[in-house]
Every structure is written in C-alpha cells, then in structure tokens.
Residue frames as qw, qx, qy, qz and C-alpha x, y, z in Angstrom:
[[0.000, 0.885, 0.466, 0.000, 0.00, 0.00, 0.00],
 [0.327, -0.675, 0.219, 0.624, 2.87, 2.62, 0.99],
 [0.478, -0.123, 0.624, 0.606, 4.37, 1.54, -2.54],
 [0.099, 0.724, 0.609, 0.310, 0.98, 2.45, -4.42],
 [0.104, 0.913, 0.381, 0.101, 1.11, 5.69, -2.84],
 [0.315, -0.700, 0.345, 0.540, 4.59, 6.78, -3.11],
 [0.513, 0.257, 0.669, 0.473, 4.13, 5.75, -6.97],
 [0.160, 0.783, 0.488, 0.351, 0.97, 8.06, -7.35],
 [0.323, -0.872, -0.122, 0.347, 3.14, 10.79, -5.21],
 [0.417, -0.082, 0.539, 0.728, 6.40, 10.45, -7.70],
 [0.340, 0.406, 0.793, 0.302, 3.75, 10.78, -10.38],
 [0.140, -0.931, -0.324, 0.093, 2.02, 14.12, -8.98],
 [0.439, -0.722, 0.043, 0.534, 5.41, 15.63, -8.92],
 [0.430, 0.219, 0.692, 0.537, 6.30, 14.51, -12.33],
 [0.063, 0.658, 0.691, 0.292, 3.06, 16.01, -13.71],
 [0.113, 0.914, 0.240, 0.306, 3.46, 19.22, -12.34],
 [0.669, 0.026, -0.070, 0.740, 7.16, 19.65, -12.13],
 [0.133, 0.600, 0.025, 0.788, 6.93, 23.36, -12.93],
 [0.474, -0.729, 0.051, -0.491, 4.75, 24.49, -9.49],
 [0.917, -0.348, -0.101, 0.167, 6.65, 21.68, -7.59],
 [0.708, 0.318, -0.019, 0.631, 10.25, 23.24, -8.64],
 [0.159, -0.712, -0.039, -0.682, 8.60, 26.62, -7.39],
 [0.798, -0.583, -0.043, -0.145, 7.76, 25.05, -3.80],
 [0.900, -0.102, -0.042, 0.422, 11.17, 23.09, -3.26],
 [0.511, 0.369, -0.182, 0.755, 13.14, 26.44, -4.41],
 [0.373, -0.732, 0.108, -0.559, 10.92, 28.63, -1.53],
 [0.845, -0.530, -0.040, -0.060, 11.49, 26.00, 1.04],
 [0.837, 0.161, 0.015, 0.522, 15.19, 25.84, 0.15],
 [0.126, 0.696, 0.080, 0.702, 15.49, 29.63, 0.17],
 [0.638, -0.730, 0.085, -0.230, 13.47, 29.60, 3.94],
 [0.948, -0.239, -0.126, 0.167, 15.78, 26.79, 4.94],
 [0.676, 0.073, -0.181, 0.711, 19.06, 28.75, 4.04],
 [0.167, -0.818, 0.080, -0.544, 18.15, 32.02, 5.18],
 [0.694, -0.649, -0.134, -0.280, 16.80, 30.72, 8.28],
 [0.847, -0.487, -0.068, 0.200, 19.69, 28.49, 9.07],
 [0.432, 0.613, -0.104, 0.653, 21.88, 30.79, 8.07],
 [0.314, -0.653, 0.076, -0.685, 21.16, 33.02, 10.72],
 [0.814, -0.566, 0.107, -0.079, 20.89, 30.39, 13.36],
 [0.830, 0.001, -0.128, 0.542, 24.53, 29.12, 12.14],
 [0.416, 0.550, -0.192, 0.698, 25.72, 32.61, 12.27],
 [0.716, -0.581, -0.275, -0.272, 24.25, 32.61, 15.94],
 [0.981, -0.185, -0.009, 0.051, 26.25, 29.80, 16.82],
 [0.722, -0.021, -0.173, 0.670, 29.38, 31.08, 16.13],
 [0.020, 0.772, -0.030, 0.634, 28.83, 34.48, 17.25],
 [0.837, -0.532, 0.031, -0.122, 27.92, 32.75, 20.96],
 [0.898, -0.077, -0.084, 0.424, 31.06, 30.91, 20.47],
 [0.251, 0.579, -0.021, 0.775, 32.95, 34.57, 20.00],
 [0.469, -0.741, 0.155, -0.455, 31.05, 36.30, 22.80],
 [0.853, -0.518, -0.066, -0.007, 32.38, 33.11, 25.05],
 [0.817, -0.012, -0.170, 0.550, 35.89, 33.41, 23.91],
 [0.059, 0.647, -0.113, 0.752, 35.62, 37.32, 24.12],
 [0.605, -0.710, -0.187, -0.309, 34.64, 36.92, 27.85],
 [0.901, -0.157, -0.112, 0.388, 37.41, 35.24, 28.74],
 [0.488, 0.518, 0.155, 0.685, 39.29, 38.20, 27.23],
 [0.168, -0.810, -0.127, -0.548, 37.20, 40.90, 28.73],
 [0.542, -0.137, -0.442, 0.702, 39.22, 42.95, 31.42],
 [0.030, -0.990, -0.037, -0.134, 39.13, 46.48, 33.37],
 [0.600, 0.207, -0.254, 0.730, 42.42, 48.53, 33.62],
 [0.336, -0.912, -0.235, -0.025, 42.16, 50.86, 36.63],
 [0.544, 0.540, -0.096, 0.635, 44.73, 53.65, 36.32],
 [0.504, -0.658, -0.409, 0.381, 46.30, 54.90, 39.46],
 [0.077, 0.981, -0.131, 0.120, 46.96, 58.76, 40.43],
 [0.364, 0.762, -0.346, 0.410, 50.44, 59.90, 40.00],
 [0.071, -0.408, 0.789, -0.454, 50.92, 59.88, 44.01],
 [0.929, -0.183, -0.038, -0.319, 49.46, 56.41, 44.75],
 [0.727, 0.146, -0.611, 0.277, 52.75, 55.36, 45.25],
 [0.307, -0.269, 0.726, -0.554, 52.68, 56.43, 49.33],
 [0.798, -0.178, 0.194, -0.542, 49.83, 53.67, 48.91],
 [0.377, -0.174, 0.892, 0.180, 50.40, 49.95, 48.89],
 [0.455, 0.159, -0.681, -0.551, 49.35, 48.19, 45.99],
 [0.268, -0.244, -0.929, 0.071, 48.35, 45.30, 48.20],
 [0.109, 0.350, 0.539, -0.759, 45.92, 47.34, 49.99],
 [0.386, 0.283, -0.393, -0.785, 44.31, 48.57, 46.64],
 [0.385, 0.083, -0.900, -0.188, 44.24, 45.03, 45.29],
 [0.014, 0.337, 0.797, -0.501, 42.13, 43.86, 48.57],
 [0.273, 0.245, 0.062, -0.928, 40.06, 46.28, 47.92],
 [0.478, 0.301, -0.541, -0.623, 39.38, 45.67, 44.35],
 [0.205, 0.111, -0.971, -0.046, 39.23, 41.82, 45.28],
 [0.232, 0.157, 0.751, -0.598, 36.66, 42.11, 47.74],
 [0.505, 0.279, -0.099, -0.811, 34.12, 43.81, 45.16],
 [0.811, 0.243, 0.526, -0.076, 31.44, 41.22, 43.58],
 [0.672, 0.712, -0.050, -0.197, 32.59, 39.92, 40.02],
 [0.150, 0.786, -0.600, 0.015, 36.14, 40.21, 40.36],
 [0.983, -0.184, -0.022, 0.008, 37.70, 36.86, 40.02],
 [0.732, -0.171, 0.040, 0.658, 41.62, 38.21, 39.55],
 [0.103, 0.987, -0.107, 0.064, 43.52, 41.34, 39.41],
 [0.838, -0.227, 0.003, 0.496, 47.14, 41.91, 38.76],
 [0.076, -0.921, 0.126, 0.362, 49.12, 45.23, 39.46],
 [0.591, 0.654, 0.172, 0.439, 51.44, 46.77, 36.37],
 [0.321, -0.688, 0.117, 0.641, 54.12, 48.82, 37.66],
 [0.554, 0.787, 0.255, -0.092, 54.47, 51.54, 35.32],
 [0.098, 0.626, -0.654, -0.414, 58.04, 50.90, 34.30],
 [0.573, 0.123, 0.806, 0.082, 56.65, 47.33, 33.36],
 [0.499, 0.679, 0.538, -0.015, 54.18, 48.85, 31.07],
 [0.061, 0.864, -0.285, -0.411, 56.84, 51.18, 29.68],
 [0.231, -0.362, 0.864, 0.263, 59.11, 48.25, 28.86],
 [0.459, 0.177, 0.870, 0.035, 56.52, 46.41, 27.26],
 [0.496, 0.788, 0.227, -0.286, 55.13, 49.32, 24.97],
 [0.035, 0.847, -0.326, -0.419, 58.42, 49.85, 24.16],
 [0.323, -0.183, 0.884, 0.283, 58.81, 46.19, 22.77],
 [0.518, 0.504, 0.687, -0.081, 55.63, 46.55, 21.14],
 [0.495, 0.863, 0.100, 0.019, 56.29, 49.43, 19.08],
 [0.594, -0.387, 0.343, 0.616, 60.33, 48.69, 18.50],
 [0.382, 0.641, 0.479, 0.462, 59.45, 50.56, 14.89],
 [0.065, -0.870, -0.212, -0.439, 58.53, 53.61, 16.58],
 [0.734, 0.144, -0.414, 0.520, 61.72, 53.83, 18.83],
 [0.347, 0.340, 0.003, 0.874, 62.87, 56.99, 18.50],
 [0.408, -0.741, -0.194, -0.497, 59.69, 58.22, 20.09],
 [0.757, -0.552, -0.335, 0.101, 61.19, 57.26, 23.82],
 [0.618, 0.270, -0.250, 0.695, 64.54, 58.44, 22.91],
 [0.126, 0.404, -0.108, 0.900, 63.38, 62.00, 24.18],
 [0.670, -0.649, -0.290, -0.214, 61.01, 61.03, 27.19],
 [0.183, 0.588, -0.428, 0.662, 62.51, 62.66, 30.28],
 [0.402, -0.166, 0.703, -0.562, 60.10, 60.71, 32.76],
 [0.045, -0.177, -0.974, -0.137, 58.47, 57.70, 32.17],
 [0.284, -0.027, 0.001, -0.958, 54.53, 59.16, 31.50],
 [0.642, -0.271, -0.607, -0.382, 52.45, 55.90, 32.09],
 [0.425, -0.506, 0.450, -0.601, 51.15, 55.45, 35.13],
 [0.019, -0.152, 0.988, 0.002, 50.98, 52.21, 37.35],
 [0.600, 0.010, 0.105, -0.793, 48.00, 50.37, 37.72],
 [0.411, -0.108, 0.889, -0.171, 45.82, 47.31, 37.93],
 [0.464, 0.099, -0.586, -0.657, 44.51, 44.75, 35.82],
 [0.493, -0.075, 0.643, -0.581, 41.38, 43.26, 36.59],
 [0.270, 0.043, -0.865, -0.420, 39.44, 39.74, 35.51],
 [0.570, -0.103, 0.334, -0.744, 35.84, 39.28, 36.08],
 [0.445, -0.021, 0.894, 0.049, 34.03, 36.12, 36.60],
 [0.080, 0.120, 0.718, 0.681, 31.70, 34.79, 33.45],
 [0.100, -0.707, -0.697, 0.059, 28.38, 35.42, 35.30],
 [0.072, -0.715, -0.138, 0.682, 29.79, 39.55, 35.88],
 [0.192, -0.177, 0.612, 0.747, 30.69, 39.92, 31.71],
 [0.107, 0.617, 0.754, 0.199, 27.69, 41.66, 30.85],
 [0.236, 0.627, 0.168, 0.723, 27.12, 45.39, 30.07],
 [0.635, -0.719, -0.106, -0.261, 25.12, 46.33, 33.19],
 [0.778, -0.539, -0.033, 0.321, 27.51, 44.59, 35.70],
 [0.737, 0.034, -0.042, 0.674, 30.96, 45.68, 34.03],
 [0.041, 0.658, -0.028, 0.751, 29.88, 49.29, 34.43],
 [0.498, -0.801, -0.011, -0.333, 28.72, 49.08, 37.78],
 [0.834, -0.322, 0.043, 0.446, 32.04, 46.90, 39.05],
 [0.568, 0.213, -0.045, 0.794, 34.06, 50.01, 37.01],
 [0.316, -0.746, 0.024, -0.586, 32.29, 52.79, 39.32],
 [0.759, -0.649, -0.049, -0.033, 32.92, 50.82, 42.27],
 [0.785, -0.162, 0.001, 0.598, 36.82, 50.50, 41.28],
 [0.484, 0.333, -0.143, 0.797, 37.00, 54.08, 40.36],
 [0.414, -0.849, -0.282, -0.168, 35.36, 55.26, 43.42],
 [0.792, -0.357, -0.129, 0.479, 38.40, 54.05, 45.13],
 [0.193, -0.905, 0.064, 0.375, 40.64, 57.27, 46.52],
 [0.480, -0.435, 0.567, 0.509, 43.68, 56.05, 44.39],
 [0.558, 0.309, 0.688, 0.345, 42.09, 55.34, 40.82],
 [0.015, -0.448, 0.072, 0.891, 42.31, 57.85, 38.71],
 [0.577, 0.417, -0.393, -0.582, 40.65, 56.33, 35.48],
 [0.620, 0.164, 0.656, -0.399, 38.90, 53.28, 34.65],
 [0.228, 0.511, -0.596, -0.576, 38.99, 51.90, 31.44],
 [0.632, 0.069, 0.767, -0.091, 37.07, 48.83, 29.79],
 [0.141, -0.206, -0.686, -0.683, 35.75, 49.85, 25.93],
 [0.290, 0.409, 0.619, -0.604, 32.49, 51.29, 27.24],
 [0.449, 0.506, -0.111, -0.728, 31.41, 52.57, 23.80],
 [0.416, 0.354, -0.699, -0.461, 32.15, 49.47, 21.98],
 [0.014, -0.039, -0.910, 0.413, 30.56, 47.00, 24.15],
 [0.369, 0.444, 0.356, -0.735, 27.21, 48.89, 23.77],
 [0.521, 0.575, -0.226, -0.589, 27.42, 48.68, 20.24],
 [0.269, 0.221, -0.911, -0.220, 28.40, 45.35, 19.86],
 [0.256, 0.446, 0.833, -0.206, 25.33, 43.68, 22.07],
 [0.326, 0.627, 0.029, -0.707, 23.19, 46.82, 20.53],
 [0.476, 0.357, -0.674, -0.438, 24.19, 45.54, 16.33],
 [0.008, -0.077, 0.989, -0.126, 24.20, 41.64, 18.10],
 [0.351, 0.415, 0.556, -0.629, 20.23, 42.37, 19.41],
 [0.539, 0.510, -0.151, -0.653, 19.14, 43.82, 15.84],
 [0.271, 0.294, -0.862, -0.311, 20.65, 40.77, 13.97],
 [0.059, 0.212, 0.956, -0.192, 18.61, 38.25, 16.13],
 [0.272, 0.339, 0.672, -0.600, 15.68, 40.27, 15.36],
 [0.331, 0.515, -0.517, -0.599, 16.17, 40.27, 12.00],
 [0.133, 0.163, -0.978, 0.003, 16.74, 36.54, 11.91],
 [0.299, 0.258, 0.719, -0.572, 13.04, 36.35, 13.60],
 [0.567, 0.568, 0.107, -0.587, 11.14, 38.24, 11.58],
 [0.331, 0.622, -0.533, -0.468, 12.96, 37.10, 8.67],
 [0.066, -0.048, 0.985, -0.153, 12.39, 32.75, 9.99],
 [0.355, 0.477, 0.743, -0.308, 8.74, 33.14, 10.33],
 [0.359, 0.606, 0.019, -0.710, 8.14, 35.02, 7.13],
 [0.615, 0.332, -0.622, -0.353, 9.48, 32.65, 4.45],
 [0.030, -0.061, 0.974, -0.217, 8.38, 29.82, 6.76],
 [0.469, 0.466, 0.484, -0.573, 5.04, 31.10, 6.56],
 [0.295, 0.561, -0.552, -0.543, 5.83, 31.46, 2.66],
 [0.141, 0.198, -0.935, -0.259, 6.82, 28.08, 2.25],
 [0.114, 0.202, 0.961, -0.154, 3.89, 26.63, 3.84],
 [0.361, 0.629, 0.229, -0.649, 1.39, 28.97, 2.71],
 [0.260, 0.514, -0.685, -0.446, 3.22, 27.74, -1.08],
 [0.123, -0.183, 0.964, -0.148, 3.20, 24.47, -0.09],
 [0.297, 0.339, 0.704, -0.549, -0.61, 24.41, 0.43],
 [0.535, 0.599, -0.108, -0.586, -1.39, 26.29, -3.01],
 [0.110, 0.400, -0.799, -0.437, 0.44, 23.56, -4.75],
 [0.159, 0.002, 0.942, -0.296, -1.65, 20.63, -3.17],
 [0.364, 0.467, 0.483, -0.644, -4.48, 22.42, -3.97],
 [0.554, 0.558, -0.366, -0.498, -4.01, 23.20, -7.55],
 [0.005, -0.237, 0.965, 0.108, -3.14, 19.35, -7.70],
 [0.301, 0.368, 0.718, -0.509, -6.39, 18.73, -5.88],
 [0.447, 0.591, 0.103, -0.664, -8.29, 20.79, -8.35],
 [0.220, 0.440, -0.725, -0.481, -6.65, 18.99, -11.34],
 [0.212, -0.079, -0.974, -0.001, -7.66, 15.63, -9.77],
 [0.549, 0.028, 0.479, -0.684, -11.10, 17.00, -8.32],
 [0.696, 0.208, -0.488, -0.484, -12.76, 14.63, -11.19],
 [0.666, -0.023, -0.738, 0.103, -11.02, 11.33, -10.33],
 [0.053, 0.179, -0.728, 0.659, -11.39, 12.20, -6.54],
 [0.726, 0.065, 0.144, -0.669, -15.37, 12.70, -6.69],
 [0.797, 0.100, -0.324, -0.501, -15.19, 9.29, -8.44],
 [0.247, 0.424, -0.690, 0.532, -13.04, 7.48, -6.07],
 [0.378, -0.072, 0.314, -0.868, -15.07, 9.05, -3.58],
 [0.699, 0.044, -0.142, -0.699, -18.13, 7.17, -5.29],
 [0.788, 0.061, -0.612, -0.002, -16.85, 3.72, -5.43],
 [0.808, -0.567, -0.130, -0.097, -15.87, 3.80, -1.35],
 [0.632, 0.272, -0.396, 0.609, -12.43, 5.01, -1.19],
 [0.431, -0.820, -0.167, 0.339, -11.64, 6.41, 2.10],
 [0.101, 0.989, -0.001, 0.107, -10.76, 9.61, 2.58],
 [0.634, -0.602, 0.418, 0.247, -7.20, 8.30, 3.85],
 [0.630, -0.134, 0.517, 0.564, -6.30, 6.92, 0.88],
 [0.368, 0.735, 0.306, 0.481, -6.97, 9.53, -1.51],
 [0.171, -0.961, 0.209, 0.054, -4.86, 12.05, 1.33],
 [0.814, -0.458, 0.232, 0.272, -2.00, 9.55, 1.65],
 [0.616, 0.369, 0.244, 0.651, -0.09, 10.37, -1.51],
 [0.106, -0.901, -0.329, -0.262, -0.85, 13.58, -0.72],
 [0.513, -0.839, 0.129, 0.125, 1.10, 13.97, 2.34],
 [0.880, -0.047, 0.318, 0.351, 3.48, 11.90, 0.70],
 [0.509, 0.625, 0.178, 0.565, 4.27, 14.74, -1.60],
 [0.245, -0.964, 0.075, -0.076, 4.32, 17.20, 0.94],
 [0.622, -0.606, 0.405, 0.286, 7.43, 15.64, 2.92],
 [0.816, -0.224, 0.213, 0.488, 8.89, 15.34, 0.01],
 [0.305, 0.831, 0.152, 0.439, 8.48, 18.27, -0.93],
 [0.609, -0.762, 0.179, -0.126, 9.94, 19.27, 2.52],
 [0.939, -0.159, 0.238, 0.192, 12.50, 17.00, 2.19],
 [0.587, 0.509, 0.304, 0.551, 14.10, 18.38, -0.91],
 [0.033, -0.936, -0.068, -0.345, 13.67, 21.72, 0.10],
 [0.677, -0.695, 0.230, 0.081, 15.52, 21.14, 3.31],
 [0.854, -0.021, 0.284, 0.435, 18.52, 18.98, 1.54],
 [0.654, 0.534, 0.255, 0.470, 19.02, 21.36, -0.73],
 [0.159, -0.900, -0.008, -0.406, 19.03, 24.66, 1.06],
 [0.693, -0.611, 0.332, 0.191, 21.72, 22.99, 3.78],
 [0.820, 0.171, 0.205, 0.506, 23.86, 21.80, 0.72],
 [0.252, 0.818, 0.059, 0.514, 23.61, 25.58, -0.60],
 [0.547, -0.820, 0.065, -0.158, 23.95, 26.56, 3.00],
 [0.814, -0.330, 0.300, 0.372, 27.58, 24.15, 3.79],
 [0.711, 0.444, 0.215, 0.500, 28.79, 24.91, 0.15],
 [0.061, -0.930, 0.081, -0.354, 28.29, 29.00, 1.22],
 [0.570, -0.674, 0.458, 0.099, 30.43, 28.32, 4.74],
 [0.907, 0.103, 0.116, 0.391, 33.01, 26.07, 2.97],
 [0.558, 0.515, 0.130, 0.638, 34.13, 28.82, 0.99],
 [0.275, -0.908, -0.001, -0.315, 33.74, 31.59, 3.74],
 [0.657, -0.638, 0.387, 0.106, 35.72, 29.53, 6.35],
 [0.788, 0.203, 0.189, 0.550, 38.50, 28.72, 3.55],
 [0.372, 0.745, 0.081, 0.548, 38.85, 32.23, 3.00],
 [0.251, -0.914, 0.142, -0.286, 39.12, 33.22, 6.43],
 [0.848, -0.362, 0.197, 0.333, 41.60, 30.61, 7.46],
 [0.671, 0.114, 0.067, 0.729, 43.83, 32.33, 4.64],
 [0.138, 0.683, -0.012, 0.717, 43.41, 35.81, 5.75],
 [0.765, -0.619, 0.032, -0.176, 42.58, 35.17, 9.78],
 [0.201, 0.696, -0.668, 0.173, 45.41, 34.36, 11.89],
 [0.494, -0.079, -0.866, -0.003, 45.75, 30.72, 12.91],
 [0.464, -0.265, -0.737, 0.415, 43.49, 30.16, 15.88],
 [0.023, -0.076, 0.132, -0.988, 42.41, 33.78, 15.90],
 [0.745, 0.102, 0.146, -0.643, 38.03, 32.70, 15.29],
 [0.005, -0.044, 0.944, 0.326, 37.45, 29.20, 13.94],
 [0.778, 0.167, 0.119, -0.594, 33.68, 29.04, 12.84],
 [0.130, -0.127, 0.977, 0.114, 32.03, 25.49, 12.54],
 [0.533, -0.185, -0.602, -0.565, 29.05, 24.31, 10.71],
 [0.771, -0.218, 0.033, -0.598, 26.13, 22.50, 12.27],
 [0.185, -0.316, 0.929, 0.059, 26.76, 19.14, 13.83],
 [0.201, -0.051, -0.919, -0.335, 24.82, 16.23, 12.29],
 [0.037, -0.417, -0.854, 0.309, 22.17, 16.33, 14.63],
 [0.215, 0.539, 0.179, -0.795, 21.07, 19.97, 14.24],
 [0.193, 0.313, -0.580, -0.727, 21.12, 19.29, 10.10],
 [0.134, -0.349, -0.918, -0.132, 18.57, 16.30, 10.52],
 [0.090, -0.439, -0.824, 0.346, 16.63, 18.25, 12.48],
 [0.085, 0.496, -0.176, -0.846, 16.28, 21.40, 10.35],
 [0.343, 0.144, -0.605, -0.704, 15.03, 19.05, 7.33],
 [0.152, -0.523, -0.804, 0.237, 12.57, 16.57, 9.77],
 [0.080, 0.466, 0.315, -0.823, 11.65, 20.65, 10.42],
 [0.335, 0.357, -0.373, -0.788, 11.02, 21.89, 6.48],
 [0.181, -0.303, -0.926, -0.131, 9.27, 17.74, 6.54],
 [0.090, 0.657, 0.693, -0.284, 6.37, 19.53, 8.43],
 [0.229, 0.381, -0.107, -0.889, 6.52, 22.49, 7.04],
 [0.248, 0.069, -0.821, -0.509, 5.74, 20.24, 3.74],
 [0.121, -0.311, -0.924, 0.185, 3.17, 18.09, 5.80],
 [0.022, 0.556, 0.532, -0.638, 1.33, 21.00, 7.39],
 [0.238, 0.355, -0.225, -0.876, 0.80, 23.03, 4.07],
 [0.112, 0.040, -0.981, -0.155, -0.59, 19.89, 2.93],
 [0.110, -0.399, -0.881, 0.228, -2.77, 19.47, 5.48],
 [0.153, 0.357, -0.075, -0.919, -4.13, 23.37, 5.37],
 [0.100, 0.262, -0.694, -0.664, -4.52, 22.49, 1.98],
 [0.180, -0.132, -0.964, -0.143, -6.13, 19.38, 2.14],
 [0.019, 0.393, 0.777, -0.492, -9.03, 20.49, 4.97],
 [0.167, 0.312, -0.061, -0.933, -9.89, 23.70, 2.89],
 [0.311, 0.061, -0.771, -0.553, -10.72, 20.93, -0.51],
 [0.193, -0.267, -0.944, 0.009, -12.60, 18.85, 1.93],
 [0.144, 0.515, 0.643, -0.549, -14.80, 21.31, 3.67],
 [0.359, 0.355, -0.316, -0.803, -15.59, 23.24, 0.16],
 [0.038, -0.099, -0.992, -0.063, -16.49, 19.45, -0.73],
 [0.170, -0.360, -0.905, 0.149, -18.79, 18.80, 1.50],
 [0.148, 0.474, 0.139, -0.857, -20.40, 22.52, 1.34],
 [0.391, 0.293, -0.290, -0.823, -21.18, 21.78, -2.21]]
C-alpha cells in the first residue's frame, strides 16, 4: 500500500514539475536564510564566550598612589562582587613592554625625560559579571576608590556590539517566520491546484468507497517530500556557502584567531525533519480547505 502511494506521489510531482520546482526552491530559500542566521548565531555565541574570557578592566592609578600599597588597593578591588583576579602593572613594566611593542617607533622614547604611564591594575571578572550592566557598575565601584584615577574597559564598543548583536537576532526572527510562513502557505497552493486537477477522479473514487485516507495519503506523501528536498538542498547551498567563507578566512585570519564550525549532524537532521512539516502541514491546510468546500457543495 505505501508503494501504491509513493508511486501516485512520484507521479504528482512529475506532472506538475513546474509548481513543484517553485515550492522546493521557496522552502530551500526559507531553509538557508533561516539556518543561516541560526549558524551565524552559533558562532557568534562561540565569539562572545571566547571574548569573555578576554574581557578585562584597567584601573589607572593617580600619580601619588605610590605612598599607597598596591596590596591594599588590590584587597580592595578583590573584595568587590565579580572580580575573580587582578594583577598590578608597575608603570616601568608597562613602559618596557610598549616599548617592545612598538620597536618601529623607537625613537619616540629616545626624548622622554620621565616615564609618563602610570601604574596600575589589571582586573578579571568572573563569566556570570561579563555583561554590560555589571561591568559598568564593578568600574564605578573601582573608580570610586581614593587612588584610581581612570577606569577603562571599551564602554562605547561593548554597547554597540550587544546593541548591532540584538538587531541581527531580530532580524533573523522576523525574517524565519516570514518565508516559513511562505513556504507553507506555497506548499498548500500547490496541493491544492493538484487537488483541483484531480477534483474529477477524486469525486469518483469518492463514489466507489475510497476512504478519505487513501486519496490524502499520496498527498502527504508529496508534501514531505516536498519538505524533504527543500531542506537537503538549502543545507547543501547553505555548507557549500560556509566552505568557501571559512577557507577564506583561514587564509586571511590568523591561525586560531576565530574558527567558525558548521552545524553538527544532529542539528542538520533536524532542520530538514523541520522543512518535513513544514511540507506536511501546508498539505494538510490544503487538504481540509478541498474537503470542507467538498462537503459545502
């Protein structure tokens, strides 16, 4: 029985290749947007976690902070919520070390008559404080302190990276449920205009005592694979697109600097089992409209 009605589903596709070709390329289209957008998610998350790690505050002491102890400071700073390390920077350290960073730009030190950086402390927060809200209120509380002169974290770019990070995901929303609604809203017109082709041989079907099961079952059968297709393809388009991104960035990126990774195996099944119901459900739609106009007339 299956075999009979994955024959007369082949057949339906066959027979109106042209509106089927239409469906499969919308659902393919939804499929790579969409998971676009969740893959670029996925490695943004992965970014934000290795940027946390990253994310520090430098708290710049005043000129005379040397009558203070550093260790006293440091306590301080330690006590505060968030803070999970902190390590002081004497400012001939951080002299010596600009001066190895910019060994190009020598000459500039030649004439320095006092060493013009100041000392000061670097601070790690834990992974639960690395969030816009907290890292401002933990850098008021360190430059409250009598010694800190300045306070430093990237406040302006922080804002604007969650701020751009927010819009994308809400882009990605709007932009998921529109050509999901598409596809199935496609999906449903196709079925129908099948339906309508075959309304003849269904009424006569109908007459001889077919159930109403088997004269959907091919039916559905065409959804999913209409679903099916749609999905496969739109992930191939979708992997082929990253291949060639993440080749390009491995030869312009510095080893080890971002490594983006595709979808494992589990998420890709479950994205085209997803664009299967889409297929199913436009179907059904589809199907309930034919049957209650039916039985109206």
């Amino acid at each position: 029985m299956i075999t009979l009605f994955l024959r007369r589903a082949i057949k339906d596709l066959i027979q109106n290749r042209f509106l089927n070709i239409v469906t499969v390329t919308t659902i393919a289209l939804s499929v790579l947007i969409v998971s676009a957008f969740i893959l670029f998610f996925v490695n943004i998350n992965d970014m934000i976690d290795s940027w946390k790690k990253g994310i520090r505050i430098m708290a710049y002491l005043k000129s005379d902070s040397s009558l203070i102890k550093p260790g006293d400071i440091e306590k301080k700073i330690r006590l505060m919520d968030g803070v999970t390390n902190t390590r002081f920077i004497p400012k001939l350290d951080a002299l010596i070390k600009l001066q190895k960073q910019m060994k190009r730009q020598s000459s500039l030190f030649t004439t320095l008559k006092e060493n013009p950086l100041p000392d000061a402390f670097e601070i790690r927060m834990t992974r639960q404080a690395v969030n816009n809200k907290k890292i401002e209120h933990l850098a008021k509380q360190i430059e409250a302190l009598p010694s800190v002169d300045e306070v430093e974290y990237g406040q302006s770019w922080i804002g604007r990276y969650i701020n751009i990070i927010h819009l994308f995901k809400l882009t990605g929303y709007a932009l998921s449920c529109l050509f999901f609604i598409a596809a199935i809203f496609i999906v449903a017109n196709t079925i129908r205009l099948v339906l309508y082709s075959r309304q003849e041989e269904v009424e006569i079907m109908r007459l001889v005592g077919a159930e109403d099961r088997f004269i959907k079952a091919p039916l559905y059968i065409e959804g999913l694979i209409l679903g099916a297709l749609g999905g496969i393809i739109g992930m191939l388009a979708l992997y082929m697109t990253f291949f060639y991104i993440s080749s390009n960035m491995k030869q312009h990126l510095a080893s080890g600097f971002f490594d983006i990774r595709f979808f494992p195996h589990e998420i890709s099944c479950g994205l085209i089992l997803c664009c299967m119901f889409v297929g199913w459900f436009g179907c059904f739609l589809s199907l309930r409209q034919f049957w209650a106009t039916n039985k109206r007339n």
